[in-house]
C-alpha positions in Angstrom: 1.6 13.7 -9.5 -1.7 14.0 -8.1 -3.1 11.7 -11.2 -0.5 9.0 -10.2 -1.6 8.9 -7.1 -5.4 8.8 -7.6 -5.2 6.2 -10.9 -3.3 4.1 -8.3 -5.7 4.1 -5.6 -8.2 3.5 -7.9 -6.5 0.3 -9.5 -5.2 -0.7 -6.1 -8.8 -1.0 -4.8 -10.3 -3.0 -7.9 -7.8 -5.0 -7.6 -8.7 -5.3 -3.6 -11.8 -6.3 -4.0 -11.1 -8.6 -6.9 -8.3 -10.1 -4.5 -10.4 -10.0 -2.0 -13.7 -11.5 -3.0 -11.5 -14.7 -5.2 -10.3 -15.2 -1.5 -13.4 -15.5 -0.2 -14.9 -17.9 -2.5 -12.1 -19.9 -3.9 -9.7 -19.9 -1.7 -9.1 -23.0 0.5 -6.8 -22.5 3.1 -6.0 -23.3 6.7 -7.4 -20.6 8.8 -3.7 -18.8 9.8 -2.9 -18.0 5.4 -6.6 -16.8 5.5 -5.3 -14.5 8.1 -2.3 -13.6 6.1 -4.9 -13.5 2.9 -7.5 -10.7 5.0 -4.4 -8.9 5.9 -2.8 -8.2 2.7 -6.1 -7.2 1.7 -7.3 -5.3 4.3 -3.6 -3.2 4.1 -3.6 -3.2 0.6 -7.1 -1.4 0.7 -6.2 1.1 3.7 -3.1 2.4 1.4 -5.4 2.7 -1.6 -7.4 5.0 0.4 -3.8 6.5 1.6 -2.6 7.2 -2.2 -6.5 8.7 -2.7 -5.6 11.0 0.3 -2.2 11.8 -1.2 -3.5 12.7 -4.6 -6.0 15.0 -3.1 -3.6 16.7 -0.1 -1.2 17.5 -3.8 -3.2 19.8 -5.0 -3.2 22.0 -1.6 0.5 21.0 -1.0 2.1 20.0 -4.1 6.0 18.7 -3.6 8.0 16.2 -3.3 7.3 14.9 0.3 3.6 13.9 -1.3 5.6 12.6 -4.7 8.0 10.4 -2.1 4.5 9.5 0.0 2.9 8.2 -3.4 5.8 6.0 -4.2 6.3 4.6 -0.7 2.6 3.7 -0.5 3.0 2.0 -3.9 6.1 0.1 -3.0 4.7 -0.9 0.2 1.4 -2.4 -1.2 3.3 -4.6 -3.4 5.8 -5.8 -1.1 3.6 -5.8 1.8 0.7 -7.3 0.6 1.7 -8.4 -2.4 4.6 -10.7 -0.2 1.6 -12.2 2.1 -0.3 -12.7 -1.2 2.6 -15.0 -2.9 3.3 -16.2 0.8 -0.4 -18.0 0.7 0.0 -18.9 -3.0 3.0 -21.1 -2.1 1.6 -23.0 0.8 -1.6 -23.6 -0.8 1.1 -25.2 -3.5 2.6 -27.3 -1.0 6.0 -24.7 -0.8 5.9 -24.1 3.3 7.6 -20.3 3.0 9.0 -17.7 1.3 12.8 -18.9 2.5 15.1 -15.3 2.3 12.3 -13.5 0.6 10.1 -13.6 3.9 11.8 -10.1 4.6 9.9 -8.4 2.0 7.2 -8.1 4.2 8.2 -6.2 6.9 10.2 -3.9 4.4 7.1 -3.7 2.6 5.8 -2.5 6.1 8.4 0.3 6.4 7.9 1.5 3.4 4.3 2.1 4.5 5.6 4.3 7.6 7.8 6.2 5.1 4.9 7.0 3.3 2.8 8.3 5.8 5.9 10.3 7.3 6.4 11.8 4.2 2.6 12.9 4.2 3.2 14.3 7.9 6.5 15.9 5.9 4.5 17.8 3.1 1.5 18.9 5.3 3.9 21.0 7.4 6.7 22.1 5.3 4.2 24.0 2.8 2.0 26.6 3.0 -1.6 25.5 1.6 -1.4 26.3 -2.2 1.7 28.6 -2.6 4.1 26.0 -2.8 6.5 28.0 -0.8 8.2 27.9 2.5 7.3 26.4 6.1 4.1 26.9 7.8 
């Protein structure tokens, strides 16, 4: 699991700073979605560090709290930022919101607490390396 989570940090931050930088310089909003932009960016980075951490905290205490912490990081970065991003898309297209789908965000957000819960979850229901028991 470890390799899941460190190939998706890795692709998650490329992708951050290709995101990011085509923001910068192409972009052409109204300075609110260029908040919205440097947010979904900004969160989408700090959970790319997250799955690193995840990846790395496996192999000291492999399970499935750090398996459930790698998949709620992933969801969350897509719906989170990945919401915000299709959120400025549309207005920049002249659509003025995401209607019903606007909740994807703040789930997206949840999913993020879930994973950094499940992080707290693995540290201290392993012993480091074993694999066995509570601390």
């Amino acid at each position: 699991m470890f390799k899941t989570a460190l190939n998706a940090a890795v692709l998650f931050a490329l992708t951050g700073v290709l995101i990011g930088a085509m923001g910068a310089h192409a972009l052409k909003t109204t300075a609110e979605l260029h908040e919205a932009y440097e947010t979904a960016v900004r969160f989408q980075f700090y959970h790319s560090f997250a799955l690193a951490f995840a990846g790395i905290l496996n192999m000291a205490y492999p399970g499935k709290w750090i398996r459930r912490a790698t998949w709620f990081f992933i969801t969350g970065i897509i719906l989170f930022s990945g919401s915000l991003y299709l959120l400025v898309y549309l207005k920049t297209a002249g659509i003025s919101s995401l209607g019903p789908l606007g909740i994807i965000t703040p789930v997206g957000g949840v999913f993020f607490i879930l994973g950094w819960l499940a992080l707290l979850l693995s540290i201290n229901r392993k012993k480091a390396g074993n694999g066995k028991g509570a601390a």
